[in-house]
Backbone as XML, in Angstrom:
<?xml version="1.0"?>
<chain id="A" units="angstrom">
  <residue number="1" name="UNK">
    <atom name="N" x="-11.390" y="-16.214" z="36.049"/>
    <atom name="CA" x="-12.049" y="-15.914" z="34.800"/>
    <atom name="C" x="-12.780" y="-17.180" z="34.349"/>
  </residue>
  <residue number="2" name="UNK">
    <atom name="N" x="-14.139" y="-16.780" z="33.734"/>
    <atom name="CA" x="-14.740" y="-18.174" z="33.661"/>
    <atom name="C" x="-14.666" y="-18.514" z="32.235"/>
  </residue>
  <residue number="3" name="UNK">
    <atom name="N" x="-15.058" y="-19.621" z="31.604"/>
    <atom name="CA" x="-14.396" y="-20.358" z="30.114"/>
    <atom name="C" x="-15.233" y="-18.899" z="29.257"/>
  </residue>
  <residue number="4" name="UNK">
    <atom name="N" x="-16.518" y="-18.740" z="29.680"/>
    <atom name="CA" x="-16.845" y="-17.858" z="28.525"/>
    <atom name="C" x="-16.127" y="-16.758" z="28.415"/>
  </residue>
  <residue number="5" name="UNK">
    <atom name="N" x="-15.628" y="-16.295" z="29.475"/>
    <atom name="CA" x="-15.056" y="-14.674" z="29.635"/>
    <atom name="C" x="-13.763" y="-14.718" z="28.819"/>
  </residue>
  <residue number="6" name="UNK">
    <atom name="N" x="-13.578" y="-16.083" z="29.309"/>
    <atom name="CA" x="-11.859" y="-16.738" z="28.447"/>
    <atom name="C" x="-12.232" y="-16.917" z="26.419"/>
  </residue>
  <residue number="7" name="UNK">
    <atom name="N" x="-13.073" y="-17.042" z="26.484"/>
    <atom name="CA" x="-13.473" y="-17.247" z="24.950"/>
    <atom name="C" x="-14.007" y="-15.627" z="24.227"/>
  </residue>
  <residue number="8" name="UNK">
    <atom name="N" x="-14.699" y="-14.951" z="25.406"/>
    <atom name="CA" x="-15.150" y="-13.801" z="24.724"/>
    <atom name="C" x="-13.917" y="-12.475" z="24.579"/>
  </residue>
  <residue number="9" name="UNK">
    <atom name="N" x="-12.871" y="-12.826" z="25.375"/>
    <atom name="CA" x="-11.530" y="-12.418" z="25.180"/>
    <atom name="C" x="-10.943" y="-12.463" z="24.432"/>
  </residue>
  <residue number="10" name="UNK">
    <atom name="N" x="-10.822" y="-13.745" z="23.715"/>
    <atom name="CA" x="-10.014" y="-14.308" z="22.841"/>
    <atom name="C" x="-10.452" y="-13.687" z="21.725"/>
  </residue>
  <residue number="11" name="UNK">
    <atom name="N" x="-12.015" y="-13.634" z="21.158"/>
    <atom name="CA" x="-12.439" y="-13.121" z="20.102"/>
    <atom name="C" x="-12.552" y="-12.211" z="19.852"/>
  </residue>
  <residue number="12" name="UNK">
    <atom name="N" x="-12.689" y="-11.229" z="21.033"/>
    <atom name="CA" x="-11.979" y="-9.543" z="21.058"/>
    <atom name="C" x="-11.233" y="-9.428" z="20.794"/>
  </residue>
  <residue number="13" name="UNK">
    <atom name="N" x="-9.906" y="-10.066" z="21.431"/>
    <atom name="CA" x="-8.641" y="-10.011" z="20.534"/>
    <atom name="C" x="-8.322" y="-10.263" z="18.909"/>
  </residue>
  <residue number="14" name="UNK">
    <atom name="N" x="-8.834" y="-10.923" z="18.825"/>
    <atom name="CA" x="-8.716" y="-11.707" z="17.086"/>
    <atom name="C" x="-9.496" y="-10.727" z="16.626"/>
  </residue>
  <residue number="15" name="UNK">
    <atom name="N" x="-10.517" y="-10.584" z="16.767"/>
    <atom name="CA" x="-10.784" y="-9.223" z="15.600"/>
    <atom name="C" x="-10.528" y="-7.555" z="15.905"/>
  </residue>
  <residue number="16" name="UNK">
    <atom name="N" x="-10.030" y="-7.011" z="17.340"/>
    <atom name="CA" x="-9.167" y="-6.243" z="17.436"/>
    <atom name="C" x="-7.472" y="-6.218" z="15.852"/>
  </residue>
  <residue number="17" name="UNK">
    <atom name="N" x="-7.226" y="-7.566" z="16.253"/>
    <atom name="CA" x="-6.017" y="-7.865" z="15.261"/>
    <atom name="C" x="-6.316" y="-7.973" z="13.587"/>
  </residue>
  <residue number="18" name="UNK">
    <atom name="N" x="-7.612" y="-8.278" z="13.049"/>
    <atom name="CA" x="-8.009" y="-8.388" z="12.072"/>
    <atom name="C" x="-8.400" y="-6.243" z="11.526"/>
  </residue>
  <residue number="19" name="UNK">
    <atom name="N" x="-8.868" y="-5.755" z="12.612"/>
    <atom name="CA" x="-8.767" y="-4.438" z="12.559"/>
    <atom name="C" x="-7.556" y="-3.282" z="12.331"/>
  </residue>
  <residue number="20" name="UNK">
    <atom name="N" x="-6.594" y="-3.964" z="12.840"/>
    <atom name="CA" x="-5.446" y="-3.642" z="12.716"/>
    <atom name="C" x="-4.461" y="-3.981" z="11.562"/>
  </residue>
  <residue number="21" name="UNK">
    <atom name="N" x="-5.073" y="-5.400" z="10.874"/>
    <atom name="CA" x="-4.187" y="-5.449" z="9.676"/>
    <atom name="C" x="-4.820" y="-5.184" z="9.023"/>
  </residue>
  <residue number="22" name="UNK">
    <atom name="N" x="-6.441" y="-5.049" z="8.721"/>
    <atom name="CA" x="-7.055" y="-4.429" z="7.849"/>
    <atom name="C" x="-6.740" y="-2.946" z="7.180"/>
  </residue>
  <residue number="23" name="UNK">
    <atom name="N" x="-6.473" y="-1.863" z="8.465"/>
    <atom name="CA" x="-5.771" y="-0.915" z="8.940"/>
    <atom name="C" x="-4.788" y="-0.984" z="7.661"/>
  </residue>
  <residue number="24" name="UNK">
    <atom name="N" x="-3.725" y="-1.463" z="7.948"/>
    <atom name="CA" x="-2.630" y="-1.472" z="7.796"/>
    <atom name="C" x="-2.382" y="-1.985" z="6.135"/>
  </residue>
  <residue number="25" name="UNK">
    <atom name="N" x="-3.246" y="-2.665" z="5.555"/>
    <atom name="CA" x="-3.287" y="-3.160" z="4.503"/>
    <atom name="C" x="-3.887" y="-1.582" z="3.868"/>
  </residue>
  <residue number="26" name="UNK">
    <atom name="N" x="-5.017" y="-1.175" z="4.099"/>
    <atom name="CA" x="-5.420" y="0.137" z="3.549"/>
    <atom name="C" x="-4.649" y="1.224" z="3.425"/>
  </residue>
  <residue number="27" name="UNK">
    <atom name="N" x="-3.475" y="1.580" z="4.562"/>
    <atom name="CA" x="-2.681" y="2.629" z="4.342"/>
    <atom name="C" x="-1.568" y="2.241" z="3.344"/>
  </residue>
  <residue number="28" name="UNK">
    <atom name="N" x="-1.146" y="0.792" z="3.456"/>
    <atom name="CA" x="-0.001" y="0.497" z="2.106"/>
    <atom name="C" x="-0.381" y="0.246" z="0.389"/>
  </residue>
  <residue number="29" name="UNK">
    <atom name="N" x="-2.081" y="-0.099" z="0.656"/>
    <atom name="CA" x="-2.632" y="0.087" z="-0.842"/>
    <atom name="C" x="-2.759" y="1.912" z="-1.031"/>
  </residue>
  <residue number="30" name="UNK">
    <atom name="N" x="-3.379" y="2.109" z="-0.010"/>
    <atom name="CA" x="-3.564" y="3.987" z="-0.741"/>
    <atom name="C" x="-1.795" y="4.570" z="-0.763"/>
  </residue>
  <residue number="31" name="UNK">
    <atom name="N" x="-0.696" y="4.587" z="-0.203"/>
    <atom name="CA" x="0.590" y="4.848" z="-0.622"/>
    <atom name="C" x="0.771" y="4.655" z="-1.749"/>
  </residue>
  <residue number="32" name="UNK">
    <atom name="N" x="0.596" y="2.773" z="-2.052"/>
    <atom name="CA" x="1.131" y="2.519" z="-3.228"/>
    <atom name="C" x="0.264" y="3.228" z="-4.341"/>
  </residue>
  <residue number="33" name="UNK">
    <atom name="N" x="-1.264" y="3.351" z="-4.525"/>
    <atom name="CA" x="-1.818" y="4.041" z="-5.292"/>
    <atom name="C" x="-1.285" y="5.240" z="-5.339"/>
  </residue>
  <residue number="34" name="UNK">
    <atom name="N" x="-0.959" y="6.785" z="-4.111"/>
    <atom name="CA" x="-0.549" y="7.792" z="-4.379"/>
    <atom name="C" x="0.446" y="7.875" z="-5.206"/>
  </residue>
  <residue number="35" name="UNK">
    <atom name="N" x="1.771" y="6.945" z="-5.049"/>
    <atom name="CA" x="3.138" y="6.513" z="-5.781"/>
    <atom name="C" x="3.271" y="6.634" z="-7.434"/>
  </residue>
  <residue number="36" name="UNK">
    <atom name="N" x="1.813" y="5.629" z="-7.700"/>
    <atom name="CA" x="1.305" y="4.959" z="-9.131"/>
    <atom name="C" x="0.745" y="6.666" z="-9.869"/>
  </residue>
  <residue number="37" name="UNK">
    <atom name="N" x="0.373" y="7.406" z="-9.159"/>
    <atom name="CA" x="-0.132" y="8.915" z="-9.489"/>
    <atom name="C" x="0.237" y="9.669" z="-9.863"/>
  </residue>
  <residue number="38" name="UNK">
    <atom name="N" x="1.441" y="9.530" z="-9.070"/>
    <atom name="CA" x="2.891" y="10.614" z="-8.737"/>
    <atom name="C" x="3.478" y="9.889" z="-10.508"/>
  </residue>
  <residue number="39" name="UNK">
    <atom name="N" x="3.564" y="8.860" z="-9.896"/>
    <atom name="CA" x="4.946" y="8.578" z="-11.359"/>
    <atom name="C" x="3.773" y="9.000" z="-12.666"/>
  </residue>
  <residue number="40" name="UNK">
    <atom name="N" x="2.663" y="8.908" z="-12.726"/>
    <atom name="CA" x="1.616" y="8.722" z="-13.718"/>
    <atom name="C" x="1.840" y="10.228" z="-14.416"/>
  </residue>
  <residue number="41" name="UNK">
    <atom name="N" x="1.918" y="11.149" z="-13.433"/>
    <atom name="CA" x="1.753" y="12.907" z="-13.844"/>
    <atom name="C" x="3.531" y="12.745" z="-14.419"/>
  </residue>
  <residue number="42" name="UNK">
    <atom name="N" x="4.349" y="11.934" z="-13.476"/>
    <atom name="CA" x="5.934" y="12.744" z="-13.935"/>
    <atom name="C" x="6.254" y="11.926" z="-15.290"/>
  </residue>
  <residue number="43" name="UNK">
    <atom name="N" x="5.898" y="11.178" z="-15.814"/>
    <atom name="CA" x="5.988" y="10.009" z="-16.751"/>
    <atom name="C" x="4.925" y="11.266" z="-17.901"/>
  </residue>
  <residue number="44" name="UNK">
    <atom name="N" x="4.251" y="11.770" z="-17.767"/>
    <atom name="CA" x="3.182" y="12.883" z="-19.007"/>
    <atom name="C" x="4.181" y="14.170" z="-19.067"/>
  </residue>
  <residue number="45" name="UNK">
    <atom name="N" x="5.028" y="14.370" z="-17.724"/>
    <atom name="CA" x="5.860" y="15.602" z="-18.033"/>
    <atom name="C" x="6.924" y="14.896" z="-19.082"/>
  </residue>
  <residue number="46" name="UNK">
    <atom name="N" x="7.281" y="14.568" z="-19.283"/>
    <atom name="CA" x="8.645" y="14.098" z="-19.382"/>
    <atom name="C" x="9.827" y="14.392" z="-19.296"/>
  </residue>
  <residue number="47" name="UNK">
    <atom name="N" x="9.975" y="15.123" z="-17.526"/>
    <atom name="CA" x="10.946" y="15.827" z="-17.589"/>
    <atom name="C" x="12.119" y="14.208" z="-16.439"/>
  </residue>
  <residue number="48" name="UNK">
    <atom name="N" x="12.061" y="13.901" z="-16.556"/>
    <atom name="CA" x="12.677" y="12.693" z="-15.660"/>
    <atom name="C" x="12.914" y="11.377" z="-16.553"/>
  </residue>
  <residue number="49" name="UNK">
    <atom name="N" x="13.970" y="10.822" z="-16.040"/>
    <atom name="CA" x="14.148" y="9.407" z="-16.946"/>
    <atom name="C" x="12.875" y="8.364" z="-15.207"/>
  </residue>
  <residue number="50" name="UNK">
    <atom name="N" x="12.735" y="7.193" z="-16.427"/>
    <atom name="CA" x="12.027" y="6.146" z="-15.754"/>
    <atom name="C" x="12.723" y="5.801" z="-14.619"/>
  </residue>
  <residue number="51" name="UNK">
    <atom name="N" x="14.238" y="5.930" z="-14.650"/>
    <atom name="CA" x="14.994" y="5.163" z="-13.588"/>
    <atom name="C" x="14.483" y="6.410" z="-12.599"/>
  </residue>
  <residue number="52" name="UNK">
    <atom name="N" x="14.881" y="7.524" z="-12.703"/>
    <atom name="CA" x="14.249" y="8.669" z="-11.628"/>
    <atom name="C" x="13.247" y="8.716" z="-10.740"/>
  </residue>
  <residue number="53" name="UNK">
    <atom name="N" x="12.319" y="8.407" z="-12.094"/>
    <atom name="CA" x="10.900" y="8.158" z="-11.347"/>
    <atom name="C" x="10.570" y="6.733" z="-10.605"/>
  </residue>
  <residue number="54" name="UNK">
    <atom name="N" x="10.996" y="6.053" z="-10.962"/>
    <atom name="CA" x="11.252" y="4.828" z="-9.625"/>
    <atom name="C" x="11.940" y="4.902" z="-8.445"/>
  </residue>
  <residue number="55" name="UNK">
    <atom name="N" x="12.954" y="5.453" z="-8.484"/>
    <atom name="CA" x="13.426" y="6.038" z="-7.562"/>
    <atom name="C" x="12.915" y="7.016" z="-6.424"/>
  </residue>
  <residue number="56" name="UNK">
    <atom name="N" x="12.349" y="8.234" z="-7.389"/>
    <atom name="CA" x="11.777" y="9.212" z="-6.541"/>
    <atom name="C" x="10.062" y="8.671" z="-5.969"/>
  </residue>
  <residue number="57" name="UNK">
    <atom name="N" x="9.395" y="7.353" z="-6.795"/>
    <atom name="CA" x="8.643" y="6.852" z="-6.339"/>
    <atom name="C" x="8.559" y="5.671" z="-5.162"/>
  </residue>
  <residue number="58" name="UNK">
    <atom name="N" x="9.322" y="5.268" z="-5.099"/>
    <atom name="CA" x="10.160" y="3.788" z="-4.758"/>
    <atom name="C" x="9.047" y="2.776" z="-5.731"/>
  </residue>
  <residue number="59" name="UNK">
    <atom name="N" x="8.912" y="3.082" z="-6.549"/>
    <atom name="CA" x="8.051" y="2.243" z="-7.394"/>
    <atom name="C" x="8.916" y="1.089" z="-8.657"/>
  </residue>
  <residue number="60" name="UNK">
    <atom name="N" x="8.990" y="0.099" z="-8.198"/>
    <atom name="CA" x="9.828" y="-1.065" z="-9.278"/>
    <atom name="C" x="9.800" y="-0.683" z="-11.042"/>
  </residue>
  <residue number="61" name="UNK">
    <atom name="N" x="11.273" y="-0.361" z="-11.301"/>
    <atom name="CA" x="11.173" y="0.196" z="-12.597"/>
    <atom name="C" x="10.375" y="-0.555" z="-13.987"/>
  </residue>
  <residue number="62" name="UNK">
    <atom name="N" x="10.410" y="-2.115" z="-13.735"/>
    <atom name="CA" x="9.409" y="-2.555" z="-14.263"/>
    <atom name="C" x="7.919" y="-2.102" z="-14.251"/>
  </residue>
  <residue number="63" name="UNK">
    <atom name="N" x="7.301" y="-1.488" z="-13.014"/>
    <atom name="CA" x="6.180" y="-1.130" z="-12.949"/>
    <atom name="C" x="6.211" y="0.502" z="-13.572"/>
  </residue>
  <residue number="64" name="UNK">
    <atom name="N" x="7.232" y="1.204" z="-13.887"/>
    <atom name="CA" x="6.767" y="2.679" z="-14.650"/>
    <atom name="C" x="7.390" y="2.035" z="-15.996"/>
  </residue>
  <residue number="65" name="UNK">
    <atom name="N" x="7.639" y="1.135" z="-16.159"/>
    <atom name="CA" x="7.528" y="0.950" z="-17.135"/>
    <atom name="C" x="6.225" y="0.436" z="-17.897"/>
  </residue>
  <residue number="66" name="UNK">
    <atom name="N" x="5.463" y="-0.500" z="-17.510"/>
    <atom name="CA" x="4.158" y="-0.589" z="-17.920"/>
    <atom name="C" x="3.232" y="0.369" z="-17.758"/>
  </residue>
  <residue number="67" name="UNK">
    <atom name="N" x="3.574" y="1.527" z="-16.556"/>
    <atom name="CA" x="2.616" y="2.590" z="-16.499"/>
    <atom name="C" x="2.906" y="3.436" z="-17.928"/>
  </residue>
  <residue number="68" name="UNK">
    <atom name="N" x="4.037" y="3.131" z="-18.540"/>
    <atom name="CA" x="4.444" y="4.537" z="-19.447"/>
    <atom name="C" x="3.855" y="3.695" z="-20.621"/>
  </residue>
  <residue number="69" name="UNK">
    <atom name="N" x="4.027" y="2.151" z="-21.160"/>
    <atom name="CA" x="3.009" y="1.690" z="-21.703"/>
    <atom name="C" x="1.782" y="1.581" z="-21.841"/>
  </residue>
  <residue number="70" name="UNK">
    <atom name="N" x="1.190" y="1.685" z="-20.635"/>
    <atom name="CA" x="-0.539" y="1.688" z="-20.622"/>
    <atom name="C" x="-0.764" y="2.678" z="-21.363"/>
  </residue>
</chain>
């Protein structure tokens, strides 16, 4: 393999990997947004305590708590 083939490899790889956490960063922001949604509608019912809805969200009870403030 010659140095360029060795370099044009390398940079395939690295942004192959930049594709992949990019990836991966997008599916755990849109979760966490669906989560923030979910608790947003069950927090207007008010048929659930906050601890519930963190729970049934896995969303940090500090955070339905500022959602129920906003």
């Amino acid at each position: 393999m010659t140095w360029q083939q060795t370099i044009d490899e390398e940079r395939f790889e690295a942004r192959e990997e930049g594709r992949r956490e990019g990836r991966q960063a997008g599916i755990t922001e849109g979760a966490h947004d669906k989560a923030v949604e979910t608790a947003r509608r069950m927090i207007a019912r008010g048929k659930a305590t906050l601890e519930e809805i963190a729970e049934d969200t896995s969303l940090p009870l500090a955070e339905i708590q500022a959602l129920q403030n906003a």
